[in-house]
C-alpha positions as CSV (number, residue, x, y, z in Angstrom):
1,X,0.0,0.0,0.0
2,X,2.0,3.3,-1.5
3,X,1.5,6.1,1.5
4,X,1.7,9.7,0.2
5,X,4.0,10.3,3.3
6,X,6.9,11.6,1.5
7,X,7.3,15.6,1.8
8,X,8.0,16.6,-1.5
9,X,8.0,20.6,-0.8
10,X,6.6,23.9,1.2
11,X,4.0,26.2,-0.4
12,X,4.6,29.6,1.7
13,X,2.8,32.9,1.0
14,X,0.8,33.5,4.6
15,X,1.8,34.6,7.6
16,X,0.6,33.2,10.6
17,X,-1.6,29.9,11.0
18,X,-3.3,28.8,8.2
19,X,-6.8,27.6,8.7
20,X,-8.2,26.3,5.2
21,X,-6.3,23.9,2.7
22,X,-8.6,22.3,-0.1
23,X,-8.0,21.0,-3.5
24,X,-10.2,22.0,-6.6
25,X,-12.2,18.6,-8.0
26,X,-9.4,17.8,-10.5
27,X,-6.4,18.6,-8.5
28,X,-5.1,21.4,-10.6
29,X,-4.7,23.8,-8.0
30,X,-5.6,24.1,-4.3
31,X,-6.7,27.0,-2.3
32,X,-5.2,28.1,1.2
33,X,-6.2,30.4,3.9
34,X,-5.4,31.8,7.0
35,X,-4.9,34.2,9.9
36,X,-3.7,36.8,7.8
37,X,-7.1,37.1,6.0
38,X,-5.7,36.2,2.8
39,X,-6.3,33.2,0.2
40,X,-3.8,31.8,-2.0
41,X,-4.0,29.9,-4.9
42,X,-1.3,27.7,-5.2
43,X,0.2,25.1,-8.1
44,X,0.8,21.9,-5.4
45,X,2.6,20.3,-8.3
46,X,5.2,23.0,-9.4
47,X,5.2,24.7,-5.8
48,X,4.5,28.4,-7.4
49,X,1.8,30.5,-5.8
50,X,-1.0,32.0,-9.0
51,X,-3.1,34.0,-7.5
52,X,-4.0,35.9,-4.1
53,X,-7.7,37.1,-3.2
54,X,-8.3,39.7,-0.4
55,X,-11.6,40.9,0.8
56,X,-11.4,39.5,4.1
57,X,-11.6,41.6,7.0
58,X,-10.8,38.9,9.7
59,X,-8.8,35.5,9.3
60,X,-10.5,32.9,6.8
61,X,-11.5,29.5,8.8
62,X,-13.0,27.7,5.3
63,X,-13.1,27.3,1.5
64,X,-15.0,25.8,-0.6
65,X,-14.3,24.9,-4.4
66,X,-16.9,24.2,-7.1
67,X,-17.5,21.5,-9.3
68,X,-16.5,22.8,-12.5
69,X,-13.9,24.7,-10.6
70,X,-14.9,28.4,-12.0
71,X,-16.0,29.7,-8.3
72,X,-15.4,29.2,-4.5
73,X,-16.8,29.7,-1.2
74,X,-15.1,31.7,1.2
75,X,-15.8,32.5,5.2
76,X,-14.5,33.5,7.9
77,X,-13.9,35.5,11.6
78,X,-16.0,38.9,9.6
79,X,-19.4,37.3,10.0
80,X,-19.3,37.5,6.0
81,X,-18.9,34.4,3.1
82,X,-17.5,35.3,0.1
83,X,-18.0,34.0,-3.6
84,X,-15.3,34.7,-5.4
85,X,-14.2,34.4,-9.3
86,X,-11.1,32.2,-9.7
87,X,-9.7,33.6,-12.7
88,X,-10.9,37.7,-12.6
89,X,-9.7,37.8,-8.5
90,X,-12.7,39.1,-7.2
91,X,-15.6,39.1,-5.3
92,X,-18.9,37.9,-6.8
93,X,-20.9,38.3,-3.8
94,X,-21.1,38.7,-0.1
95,X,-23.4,36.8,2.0
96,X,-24.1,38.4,5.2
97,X,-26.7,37.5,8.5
98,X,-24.6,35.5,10.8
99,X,-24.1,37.0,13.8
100,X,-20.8,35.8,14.6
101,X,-17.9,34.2,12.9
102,X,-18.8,31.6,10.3
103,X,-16.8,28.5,10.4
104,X,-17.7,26.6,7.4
105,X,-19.0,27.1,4.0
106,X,-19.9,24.6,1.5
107,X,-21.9,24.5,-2.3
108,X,-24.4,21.8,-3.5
109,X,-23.7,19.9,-6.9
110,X,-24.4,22.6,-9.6
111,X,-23.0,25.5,-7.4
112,X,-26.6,27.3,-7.6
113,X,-26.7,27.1,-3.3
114,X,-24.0,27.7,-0.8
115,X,-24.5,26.4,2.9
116,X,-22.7,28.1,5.7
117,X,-22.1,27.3,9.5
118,X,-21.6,29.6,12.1
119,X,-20.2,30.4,15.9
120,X,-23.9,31.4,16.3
121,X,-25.3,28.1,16.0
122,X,-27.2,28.2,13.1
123,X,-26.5,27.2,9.6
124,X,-28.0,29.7,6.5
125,X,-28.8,28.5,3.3
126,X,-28.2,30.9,0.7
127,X,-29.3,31.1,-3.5
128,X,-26.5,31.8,-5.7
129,X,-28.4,32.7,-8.6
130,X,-31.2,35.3,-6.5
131,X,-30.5,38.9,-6.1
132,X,-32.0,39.0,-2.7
133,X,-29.4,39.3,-0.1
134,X,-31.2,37.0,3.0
135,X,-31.1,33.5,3.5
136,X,-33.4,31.0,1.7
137,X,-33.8,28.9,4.6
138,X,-31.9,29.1,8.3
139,X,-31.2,25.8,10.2
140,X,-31.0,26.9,14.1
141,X,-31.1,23.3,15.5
142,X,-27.8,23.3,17.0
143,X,-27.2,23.9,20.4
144,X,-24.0,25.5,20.1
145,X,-21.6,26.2,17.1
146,X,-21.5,24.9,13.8
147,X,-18.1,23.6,13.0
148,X,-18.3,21.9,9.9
149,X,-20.7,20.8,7.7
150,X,-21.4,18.8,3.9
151,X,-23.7,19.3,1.2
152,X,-25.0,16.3,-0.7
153,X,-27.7,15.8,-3.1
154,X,-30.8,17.1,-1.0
155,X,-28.7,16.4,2.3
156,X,-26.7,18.6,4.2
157,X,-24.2,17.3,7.1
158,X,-23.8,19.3,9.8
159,X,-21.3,18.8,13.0
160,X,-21.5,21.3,16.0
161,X,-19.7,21.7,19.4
162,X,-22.7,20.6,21.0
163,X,-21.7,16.9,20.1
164,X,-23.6,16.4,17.6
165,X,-23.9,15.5,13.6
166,X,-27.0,16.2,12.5
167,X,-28.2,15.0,8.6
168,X,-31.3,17.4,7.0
169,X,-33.3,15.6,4.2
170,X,-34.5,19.2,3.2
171,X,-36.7,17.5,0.5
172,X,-38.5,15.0,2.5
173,X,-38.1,17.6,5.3
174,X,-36.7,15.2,8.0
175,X,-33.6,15.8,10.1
176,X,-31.8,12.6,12.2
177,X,-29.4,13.8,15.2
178,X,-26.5,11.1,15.9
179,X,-24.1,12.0,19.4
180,X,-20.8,11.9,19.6
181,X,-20.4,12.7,23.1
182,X,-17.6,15.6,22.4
183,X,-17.3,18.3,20.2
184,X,-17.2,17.6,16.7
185,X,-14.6,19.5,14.4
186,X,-14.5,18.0,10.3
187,X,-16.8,15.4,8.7
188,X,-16.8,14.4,5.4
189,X,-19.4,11.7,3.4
190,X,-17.5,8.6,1.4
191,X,-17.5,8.6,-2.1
192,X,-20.3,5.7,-1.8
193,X,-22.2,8.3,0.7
194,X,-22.9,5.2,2.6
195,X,-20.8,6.0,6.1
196,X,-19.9,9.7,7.6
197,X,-16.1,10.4,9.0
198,X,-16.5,12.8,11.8
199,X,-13.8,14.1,13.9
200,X,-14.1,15.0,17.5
201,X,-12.4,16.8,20.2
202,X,-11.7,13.4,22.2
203,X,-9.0,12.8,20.3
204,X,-10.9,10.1,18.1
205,X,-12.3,9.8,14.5
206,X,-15.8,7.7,13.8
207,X,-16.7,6.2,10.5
208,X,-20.6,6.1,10.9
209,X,-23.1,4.6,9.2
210,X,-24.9,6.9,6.9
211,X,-28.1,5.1,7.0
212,X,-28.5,4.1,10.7
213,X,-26.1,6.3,12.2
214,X,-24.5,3.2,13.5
215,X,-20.4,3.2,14.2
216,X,-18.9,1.5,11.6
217,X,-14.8,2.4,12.3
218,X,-12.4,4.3,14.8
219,X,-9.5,5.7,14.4
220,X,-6.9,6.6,17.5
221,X,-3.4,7.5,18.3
222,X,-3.4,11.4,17.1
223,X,-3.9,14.1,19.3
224,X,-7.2,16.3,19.6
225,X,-8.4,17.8,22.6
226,X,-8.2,21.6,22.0
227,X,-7.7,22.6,18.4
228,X,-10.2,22.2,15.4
229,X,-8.2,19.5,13.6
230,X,-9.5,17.8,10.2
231,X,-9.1,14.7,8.9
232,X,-10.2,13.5,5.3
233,X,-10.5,10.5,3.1
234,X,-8.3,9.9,0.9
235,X,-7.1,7.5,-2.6
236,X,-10.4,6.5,-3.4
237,X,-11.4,5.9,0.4
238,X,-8.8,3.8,0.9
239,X,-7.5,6.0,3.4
240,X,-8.4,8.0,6.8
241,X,-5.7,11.2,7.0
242,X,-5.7,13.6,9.9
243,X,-3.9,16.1,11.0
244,X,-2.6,16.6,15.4
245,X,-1.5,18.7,18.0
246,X,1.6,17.0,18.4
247,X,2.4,17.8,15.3
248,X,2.6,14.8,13.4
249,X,0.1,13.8,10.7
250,X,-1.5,10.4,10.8
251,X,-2.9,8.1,8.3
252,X,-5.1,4.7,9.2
253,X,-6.3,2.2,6.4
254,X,-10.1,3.1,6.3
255,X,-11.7,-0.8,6.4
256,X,-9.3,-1.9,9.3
257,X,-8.8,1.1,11.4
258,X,-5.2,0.5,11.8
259,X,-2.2,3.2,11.9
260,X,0.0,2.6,8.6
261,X,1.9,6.0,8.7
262,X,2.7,9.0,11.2
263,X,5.0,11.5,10.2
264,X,6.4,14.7,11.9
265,X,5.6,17.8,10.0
266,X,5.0,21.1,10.6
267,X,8.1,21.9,13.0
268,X,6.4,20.0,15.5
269,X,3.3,22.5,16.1
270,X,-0.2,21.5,15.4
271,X,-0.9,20.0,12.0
272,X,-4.7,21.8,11.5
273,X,-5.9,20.8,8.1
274,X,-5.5,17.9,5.5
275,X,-6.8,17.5,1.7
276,X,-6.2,14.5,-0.7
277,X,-5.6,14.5,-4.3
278,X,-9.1,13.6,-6.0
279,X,-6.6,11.9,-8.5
280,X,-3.2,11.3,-7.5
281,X,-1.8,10.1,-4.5
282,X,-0.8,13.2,-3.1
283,X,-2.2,15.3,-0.4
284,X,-1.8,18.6,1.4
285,X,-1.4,19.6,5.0
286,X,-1.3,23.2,6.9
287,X,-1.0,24.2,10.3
288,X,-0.1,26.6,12.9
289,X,3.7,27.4,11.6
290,X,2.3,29.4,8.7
291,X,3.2,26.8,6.0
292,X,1.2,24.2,3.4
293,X,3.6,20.6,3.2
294,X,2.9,18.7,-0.2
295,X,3.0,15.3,0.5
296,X,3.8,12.1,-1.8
297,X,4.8,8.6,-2.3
């Protein structure tokens, strides 16, 4: 089994922690941002920076990329989420009605919807396409914030600090609560979206059962008690890759829940967000030193 845990170089540009580290759906680029409210667009493969976008008044916790990779979804410590052009630089528009910072953003299939989670507990559901400047429908369910959250199909995945991942039908209308017992801080849906990886601040991450909401995995031996630290899947769900607070980045097999590779990183400090290749087996980390490692076999 070929582990991406080879560092093959350092995409710089920020200064301070970075937050946000995502590829586009083909890999071509990836986006990063962080502390110093800006977001870069990097080439992982080459190691050169393209692009840098800057409307951010406070540091930017979460991006989000489109499918056909013309747009993405920006929040942050402003209260404000940001759509942005990729090629022209700019801003296409500004969501605003959270009353504190927003913490996650994320766009359904066609880009025509983007979904955004908050510090104020609730998550707003916004229409790209509409020139009205509210909400189409707010989810206030959560009992405390909104840390992450995943749009699919009709479904959107929410995990909160209150323990909780709740799943809204929001065609059928229905909404199923699963507990985790400690604060939740990533999730993300298989490929299959038959089972739910969710991330918690007991230093463990679940594979749940979609469906039933029944634990299907676990995944141990990181560290995460008191940072918001992502894990993701990775080579076709093959793997479970998280970032740590001592520093070191982790990587399980997915079926058997076993360790296969841990690997300092980061000067030691906390290891805060992961992303994997959608094609290759490569895969980014970021964390608190300011820098984004690009990781191979």
């Amino acid at each position: 089994m070929r582990i991406p845990n080879k560092k093959v170089r350092s995409l710089g540009g920020h200064v301070g922690p970075i937050h946000a580290v995502t590829y586009n759906s083909n890999g071509s680029y990836c986006l990063t941002g962080g502390q110093d409210r800006k977001i870069i667009l990097h080439n992982p493969t080459l190691g050169t920076q393209i692009k840098s976008y800057e409307a951010h008044g406070w540091e930017v916790l979460d991006i989000a990329v489109s499918a056909d990779n013309s747009r993405f979804v920006s929040c942050g410590g402003d209260k404000t989420v940001f759509l942005w052009d990729v090629v022209q630089g700019r801003t296409v528009k500004r969501f605003s009605g959270h009353f504190a910072r927003v913490n996650c953003v994320g766009f359904n299939e066609d880009a025509s919807v983007v979904v955004s989670g908050s510090f104020d507990s609730t998550v707003r559901i916004w229409d790209v396409r509409s020139q009205m400047h509210k909400p189409i429908q707010i989810l206030d369910e959560a009992k405390d914030s909104v840390s992450s959250l995943q749009v699919t199909g009709d479904s959107v995945i929410t995990g909160s600090v209150d323990g909780k991942v709740r799943t809204y039908d929001l065609r059928k209308g229905q909404l199923r609560t699963d507990t985790m017992g400690a604060p939740v801080t990533s999730l993300q849906q298989t490929i299959d979206t038959g089972a739910i990886l969710i991330t918690t601040l007991d230093s463990t991450i679940r594979l749940l059962d979609t469906t039933q909401g029944s634990l299907l995995q676990s995944y141990k031996g990181h560290k995460n008690s008191e940072y918001r630290i992502r894990s993701c899947l990775g080579k076709n769900d093959e793997f479970v890759v998280s970032g740590s607070e001592d520093g070191n980045v982790y990587v399980w097999d997915l079926l058997e829940g076993g360790a296969i590779s841990k690997v300092t990183s980061h000067d030691g400090k906390v290891v805060s967000g992961v992303s994997f290749h959608p094609k290759e087996n490569q895969m980014l980390t970021c964390g608190t030193d300011g820098t984004v490692t690009v990781w191979s076999d």
